[in-house]
C-alpha positions as CSV (number, residue, x, y, z in Angstrom):
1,X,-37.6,5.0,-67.2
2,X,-34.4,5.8,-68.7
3,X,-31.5,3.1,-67.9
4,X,-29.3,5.2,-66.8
5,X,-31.6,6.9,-64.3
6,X,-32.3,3.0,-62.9
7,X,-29.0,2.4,-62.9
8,X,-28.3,5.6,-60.7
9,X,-31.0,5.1,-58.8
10,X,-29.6,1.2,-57.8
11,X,-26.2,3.1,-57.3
12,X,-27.7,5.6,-55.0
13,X,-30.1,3.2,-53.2
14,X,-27.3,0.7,-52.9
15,X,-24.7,3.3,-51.7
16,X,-27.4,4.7,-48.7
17,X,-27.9,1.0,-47.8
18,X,-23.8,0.6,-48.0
19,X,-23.5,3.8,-45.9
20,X,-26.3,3.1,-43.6
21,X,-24.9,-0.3,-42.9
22,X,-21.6,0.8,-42.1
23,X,-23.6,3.7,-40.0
24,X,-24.8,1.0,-37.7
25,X,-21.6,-1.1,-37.3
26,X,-19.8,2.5,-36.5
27,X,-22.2,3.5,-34.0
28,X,-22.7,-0.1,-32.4
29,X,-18.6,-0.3,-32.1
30,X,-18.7,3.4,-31.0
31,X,-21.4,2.0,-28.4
32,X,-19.0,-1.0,-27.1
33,X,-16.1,1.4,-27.1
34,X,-18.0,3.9,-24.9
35,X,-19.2,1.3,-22.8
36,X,-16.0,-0.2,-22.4
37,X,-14.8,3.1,-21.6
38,X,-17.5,3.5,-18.6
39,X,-16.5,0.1,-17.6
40,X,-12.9,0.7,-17.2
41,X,-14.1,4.4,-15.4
42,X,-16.2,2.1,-12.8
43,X,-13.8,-0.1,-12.0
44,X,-11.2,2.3,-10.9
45,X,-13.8,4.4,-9.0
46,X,-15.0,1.3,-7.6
47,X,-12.0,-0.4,-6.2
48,X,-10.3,2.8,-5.5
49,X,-13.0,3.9,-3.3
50,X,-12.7,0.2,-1.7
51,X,-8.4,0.5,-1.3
52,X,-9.8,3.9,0.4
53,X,-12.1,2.2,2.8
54,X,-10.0,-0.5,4.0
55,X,-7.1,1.8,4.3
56,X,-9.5,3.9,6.8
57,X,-10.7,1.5,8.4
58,X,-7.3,-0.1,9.3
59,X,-6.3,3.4,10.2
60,X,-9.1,3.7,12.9
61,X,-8.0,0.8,14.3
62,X,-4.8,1.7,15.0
63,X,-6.0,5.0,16.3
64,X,-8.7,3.6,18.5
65,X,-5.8,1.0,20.3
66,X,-3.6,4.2,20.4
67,X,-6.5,6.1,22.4
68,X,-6.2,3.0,24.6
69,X,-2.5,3.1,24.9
70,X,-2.9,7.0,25.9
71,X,-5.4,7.3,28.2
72,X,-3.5,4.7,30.3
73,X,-0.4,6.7,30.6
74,X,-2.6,10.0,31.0
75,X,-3.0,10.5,34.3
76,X,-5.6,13.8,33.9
77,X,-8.7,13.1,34.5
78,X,-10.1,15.4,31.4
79,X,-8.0,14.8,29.0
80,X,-8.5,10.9,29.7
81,X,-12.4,11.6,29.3
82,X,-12.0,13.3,25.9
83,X,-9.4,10.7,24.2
84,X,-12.3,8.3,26.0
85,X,-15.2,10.1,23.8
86,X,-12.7,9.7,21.0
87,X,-12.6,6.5,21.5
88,X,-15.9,5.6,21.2
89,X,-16.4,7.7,18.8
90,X,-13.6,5.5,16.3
91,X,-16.2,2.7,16.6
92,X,-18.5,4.3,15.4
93,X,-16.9,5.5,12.2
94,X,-15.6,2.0,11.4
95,X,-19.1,0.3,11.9
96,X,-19.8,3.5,9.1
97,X,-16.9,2.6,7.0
98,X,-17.6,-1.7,7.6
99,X,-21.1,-1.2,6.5
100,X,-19.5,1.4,3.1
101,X,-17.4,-1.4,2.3
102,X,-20.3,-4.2,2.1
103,X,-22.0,-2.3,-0.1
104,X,-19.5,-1.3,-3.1
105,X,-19.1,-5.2,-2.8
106,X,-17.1,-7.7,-2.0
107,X,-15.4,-11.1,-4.3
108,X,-15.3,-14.3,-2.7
109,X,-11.5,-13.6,-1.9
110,X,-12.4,-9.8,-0.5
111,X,-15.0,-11.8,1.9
112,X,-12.8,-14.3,3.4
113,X,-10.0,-11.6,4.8
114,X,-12.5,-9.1,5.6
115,X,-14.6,-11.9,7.2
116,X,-11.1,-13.1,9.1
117,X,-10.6,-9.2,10.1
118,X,-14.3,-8.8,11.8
119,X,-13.4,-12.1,13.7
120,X,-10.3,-10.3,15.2
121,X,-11.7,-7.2,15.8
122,X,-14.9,-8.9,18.0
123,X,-12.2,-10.5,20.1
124,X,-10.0,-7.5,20.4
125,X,-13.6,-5.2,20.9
126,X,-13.5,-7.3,24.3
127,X,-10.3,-6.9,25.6
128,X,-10.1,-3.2,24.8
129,X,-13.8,-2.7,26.5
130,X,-12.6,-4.3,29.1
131,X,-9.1,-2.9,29.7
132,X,-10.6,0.7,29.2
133,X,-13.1,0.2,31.9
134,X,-10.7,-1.1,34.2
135,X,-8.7,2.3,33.1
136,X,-11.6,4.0,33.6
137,X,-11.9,2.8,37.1
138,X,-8.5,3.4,38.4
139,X,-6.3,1.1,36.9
140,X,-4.4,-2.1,37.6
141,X,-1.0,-3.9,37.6
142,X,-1.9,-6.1,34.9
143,X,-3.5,-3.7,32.0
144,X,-0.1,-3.1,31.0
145,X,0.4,-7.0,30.6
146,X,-3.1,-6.8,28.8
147,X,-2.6,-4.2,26.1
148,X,0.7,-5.7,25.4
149,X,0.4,-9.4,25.6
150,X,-3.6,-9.6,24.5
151,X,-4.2,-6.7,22.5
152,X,-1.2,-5.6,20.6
153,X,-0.2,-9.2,19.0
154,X,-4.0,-8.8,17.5
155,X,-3.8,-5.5,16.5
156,X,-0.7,-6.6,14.2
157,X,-2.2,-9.7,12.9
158,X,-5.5,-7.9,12.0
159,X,-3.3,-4.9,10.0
160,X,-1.6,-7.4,8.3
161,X,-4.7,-8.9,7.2
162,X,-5.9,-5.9,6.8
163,X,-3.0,-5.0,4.2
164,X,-3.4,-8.6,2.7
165,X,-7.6,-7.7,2.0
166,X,-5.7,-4.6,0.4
167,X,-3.4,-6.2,-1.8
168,X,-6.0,-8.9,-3.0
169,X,-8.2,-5.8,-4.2
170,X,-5.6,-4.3,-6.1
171,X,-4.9,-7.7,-7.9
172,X,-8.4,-7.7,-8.3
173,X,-8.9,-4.4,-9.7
174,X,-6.2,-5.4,-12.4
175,X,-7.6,-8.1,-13.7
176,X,-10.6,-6.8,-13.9
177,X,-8.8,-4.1,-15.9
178,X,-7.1,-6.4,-17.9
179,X,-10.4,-8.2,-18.6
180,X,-12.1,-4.9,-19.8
181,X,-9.1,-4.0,-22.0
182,X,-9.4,-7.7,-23.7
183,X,-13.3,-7.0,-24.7
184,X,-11.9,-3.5,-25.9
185,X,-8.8,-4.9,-28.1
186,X,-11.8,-7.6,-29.4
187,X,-13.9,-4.4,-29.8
188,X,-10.5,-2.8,-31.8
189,X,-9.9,-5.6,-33.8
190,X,-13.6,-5.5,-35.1
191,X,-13.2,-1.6,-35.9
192,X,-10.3,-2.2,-37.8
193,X,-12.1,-4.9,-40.1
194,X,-15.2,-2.1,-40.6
195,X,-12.3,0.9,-41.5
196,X,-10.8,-1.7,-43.7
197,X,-14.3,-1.8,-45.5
198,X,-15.0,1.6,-45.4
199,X,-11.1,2.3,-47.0
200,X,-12.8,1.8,-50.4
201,X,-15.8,3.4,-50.1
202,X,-15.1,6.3,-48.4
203,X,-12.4,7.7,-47.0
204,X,-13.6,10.7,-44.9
205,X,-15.6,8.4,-42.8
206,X,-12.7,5.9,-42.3
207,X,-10.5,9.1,-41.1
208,X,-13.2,10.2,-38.6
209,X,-13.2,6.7,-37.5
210,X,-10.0,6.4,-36.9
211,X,-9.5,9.6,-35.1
212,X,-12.5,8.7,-32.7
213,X,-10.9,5.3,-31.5
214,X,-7.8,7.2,-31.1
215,X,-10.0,9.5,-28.8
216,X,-11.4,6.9,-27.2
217,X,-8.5,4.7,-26.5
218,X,-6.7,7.8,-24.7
219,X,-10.1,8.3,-22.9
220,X,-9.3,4.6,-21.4
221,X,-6.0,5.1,-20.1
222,X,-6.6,6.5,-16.6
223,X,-4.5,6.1,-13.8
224,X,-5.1,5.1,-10.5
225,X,-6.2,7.5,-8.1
226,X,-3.4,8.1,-5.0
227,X,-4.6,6.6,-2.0
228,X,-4.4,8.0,0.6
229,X,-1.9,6.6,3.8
230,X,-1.8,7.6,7.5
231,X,0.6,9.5,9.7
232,X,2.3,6.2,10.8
233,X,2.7,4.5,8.0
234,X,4.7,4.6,4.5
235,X,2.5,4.3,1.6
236,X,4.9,3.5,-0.9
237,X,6.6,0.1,1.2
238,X,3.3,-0.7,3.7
239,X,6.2,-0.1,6.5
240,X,5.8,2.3,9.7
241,X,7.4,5.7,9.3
242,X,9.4,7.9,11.8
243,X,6.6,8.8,14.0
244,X,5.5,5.3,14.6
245,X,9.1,4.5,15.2
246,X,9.8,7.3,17.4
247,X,6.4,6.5,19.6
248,X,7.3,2.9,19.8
249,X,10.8,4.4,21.6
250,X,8.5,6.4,24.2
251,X,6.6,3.3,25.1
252,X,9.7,1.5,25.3
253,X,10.9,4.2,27.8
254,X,7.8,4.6,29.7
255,X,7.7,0.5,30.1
256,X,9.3,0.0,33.6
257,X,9.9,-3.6,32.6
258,X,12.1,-3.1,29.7
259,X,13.9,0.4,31.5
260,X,16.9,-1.5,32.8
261,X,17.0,-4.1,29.5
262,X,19.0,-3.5,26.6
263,X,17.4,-2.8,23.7
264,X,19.4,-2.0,19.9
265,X,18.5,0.3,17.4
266,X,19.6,-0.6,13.3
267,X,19.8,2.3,10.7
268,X,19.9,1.1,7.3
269,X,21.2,3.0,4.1
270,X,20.9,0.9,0.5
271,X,24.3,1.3,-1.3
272,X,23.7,2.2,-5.1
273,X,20.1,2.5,-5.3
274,X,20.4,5.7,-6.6
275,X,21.8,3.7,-9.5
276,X,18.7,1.9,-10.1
277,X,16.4,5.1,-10.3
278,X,18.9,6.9,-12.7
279,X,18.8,3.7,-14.8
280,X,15.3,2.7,-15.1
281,X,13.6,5.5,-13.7
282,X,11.6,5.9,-10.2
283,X,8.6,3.7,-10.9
284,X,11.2,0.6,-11.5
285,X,13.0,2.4,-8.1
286,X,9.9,2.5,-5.9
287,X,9.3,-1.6,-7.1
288,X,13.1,-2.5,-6.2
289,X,12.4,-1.0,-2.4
290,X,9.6,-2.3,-1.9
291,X,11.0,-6.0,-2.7
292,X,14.4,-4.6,-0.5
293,X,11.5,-4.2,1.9
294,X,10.3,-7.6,2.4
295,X,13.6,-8.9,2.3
296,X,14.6,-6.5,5.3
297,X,11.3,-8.2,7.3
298,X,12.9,-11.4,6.8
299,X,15.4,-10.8,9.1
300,X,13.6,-8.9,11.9
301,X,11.6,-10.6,14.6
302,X,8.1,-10.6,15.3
303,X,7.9,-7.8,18.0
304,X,10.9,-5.7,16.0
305,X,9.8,-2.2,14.7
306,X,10.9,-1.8,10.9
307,X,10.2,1.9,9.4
308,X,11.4,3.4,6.4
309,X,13.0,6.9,7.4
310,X,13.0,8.1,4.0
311,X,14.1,7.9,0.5
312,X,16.5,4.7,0.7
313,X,17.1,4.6,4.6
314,X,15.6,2.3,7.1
315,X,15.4,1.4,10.8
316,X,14.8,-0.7,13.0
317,X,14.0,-1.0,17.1
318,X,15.0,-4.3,18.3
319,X,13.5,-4.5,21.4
320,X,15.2,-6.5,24.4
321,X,18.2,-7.2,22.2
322,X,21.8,-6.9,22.9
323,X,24.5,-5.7,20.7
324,X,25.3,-9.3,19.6
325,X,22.1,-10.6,18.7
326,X,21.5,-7.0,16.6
327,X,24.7,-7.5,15.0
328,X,23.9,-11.2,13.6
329,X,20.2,-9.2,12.5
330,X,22.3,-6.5,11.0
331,X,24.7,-9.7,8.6
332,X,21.0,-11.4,7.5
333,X,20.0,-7.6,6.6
334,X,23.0,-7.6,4.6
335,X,23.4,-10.9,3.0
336,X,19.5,-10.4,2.0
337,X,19.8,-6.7,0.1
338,X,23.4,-8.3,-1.4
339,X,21.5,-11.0,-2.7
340,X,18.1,-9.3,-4.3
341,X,17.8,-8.7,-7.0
342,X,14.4,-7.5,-9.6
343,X,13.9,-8.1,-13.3
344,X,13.5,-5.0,-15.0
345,X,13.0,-4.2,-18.9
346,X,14.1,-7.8,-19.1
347,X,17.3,-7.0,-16.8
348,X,18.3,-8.8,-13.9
349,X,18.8,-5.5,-11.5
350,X,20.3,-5.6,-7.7
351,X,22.5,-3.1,-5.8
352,X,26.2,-3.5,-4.2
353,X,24.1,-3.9,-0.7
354,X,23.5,-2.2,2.2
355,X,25.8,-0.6,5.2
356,X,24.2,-0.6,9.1
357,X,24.7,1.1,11.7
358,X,23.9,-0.2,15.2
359,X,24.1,1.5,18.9
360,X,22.7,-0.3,22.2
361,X,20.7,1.6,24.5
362,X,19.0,0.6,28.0
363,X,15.6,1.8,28.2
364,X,15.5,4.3,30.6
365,X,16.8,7.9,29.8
366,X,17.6,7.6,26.4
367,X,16.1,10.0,23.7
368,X,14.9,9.1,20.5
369,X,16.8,12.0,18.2
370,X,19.8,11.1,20.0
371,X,19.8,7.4,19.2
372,X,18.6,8.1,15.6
373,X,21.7,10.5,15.6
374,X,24.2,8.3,16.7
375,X,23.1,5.2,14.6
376,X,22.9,7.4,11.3
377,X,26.6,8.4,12.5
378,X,27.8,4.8,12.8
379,X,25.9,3.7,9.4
380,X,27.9,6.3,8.0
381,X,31.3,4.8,9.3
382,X,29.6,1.9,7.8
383,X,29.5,3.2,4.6
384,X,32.6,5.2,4.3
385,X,34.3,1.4,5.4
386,X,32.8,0.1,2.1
387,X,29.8,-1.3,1.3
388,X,27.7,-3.8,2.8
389,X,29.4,-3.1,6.0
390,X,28.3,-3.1,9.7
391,X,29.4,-0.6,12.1
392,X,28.4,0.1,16.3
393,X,28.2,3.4,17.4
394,X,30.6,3.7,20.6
395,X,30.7,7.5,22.0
């Protein structure tokens, strides 16, 4: 055999080997890629699905102690029977969505708020049972006392825990993120090595290479999925809304204990925030009022209704307070916002503060839009007197 034919024929064999070596390591990166991919994919469907659940389920208990609430202050007799199906019917969809939740699985740190929130609920199952028989029979003098003094100071602890469980699952899902985007850099850096190989002996299949990863990488960058909030709550601060605001009013009305007892409503309006979404942009906006948030709950007390109203405006019912004591809330509001501040892009970002309105109301006869009305008026004097000022709304 000629030598040159050998030769060729080592070149050739040697080159298939070469080519069929770097074959495999392209396809078994390709695989980790791909499988990192499906990795990332699964986590967000997973704990999406889970921030869906829990959001649910805290929903339908809200709804079921609102059922409560309603049938006692209904006084037909069919419309209390249907909210009383209703009723019974919530139970039933969270024992659905409980038993969903256990099985897309739960961390050790999941388990011990969700076990603390089943602990609640078989307590408050009790009381409610009980209070809605008793409804159910006619009624006492002391179901009032009940929902309000037994019920309702559970309900908030178990939706705050219930929020907590859905914080801890977000922080979860992130690292669990960040630890599947660690294997895929590990995976890149390998990939690189193999294109850096593949430079000199053929550039064609380094280019394809490099366009898959590029494929692939975008193919990883997914966002979260919006979850979904309900109709008395914020999603973007974890706050009440208007309509939780405005029903807690109507109780407060309908409460013959608190009709004669003067009660305060605060409207808060941030002063410059509109800087800070010009500046950085909304997502840096919607992390600055959320922190403006928790500062504001600072300063409230534990039976006090916060709710964000919309874009950058608060309030607040301050139940069985005069205008004194809702004046010294209204200064801790505004030393607190005048004081935050957020690190953004490395810059130490706060606002010029905040300007309050305040107006005192008894109870009884007084209307919601009204009250809204004249605090936004006298947070507006507020403002127009500078910022971080306080004003009360006299007529």
């Amino acid at each position: 055999m000629p030598r040159r034919f050998k030769s060729s024929r080592i070149i050739i064999i040697n080159s298939i080997l070469m080519l069929g070596l770097i074959a495999i390591l392209i396809t078994q990166n390709i695989y980790f890629l791909k499988k990192n991919n499906s990795m990332l994919s699964h986590i967000d469907e997973n704990y999406n699905r889970k921030l869906d659940v829990v959001m649910l389920m805290s929903k339908t208990v809200r709804e079921r102690s609102l059922d409560m609430v309603t049938m006692f202050f209904y006084d037909d007799a069919w419309e209390k029977d249907e909210i009383f199906t209703h009723f019974h019917k919530l139970k039933l969809v969270f024992l659905s969505l409980n038993t969903e939740l256990k099985s897309l699985g739960l961390m050790d740190n999941e388990r011990i708020f969700h076990e603390k929130i089943m602990t609640i609920l078989d307590k408050t199952e009790l009381i409610q049972a009980n209070i809605v028989e008793r409804i159910q029979s006619g009624g006492d003098n002391q179901i009032q006392i009940d929902i309000s003094k037994r019920d309702l100071p559970l309900e908030t602890e178990v939706l705050g825990i219930f929020d907590s469980l859905a914080e801890i699952m977000r922080n979860n899902a992130d690292a669990a993120r960040e630890k599947a985007k660690e294997q895929y850099r590990e995976t890149m850096n390998l990939v690189v090595i193999i294109a850096l190989i593949v430079f000199v002996i053929v550039i064609f299949l380094m280019r394809r290479l490099l366009l898959l990863m590029v494929r692939v990488e975008s193919g990883l960058i997914d966002e979260a999925e919006a979850l979904s909030w309900d109709a008395t709550h914020d999603a973007l601060t974890n706050v009440f809304n208007r309509r939780w605001l405005q029903h807690k009013f109507e109780l407060l009305k309908k409460d013959q204990n608190s009709q004669l007892i003067n009660h305060a409503l605060l409207y808060i309006d941030l002063d410059g925030f509109k800087q800070v979404n010009d500046n950085y942009g909304h997502v840096a906006g919607d992390s600055f009022l959320c922190g403006v948030t928790r500062e504001l709950e600072q300063c409230i007390r534990q039976n006090d209704t916060l709710a964000r109203m919309g874009g950058d405006e608060f309030a607040i019912l301050l139940e069985n307070c005069d205008v004194e004591k809702a004046a010294n809330i209204a200064e801790c509001l505004v030393l607190r916002v005048k004081k935050f501040s957020l690190n953004i892009e490395g810059n130490k970002v706060a606002i010029a503060g905040c300007s309050v309105g305040i107006v005192e109301f008894l109870g009884a006869n007084s209307e919601f839009d009204e009250k809204v009305k004249q605090t936004d008026s006298a947070c507006y004097e507020a403002k127009n007197s500078g910022t971080h000022h306080i004003h009360v709304f006299s007529p």
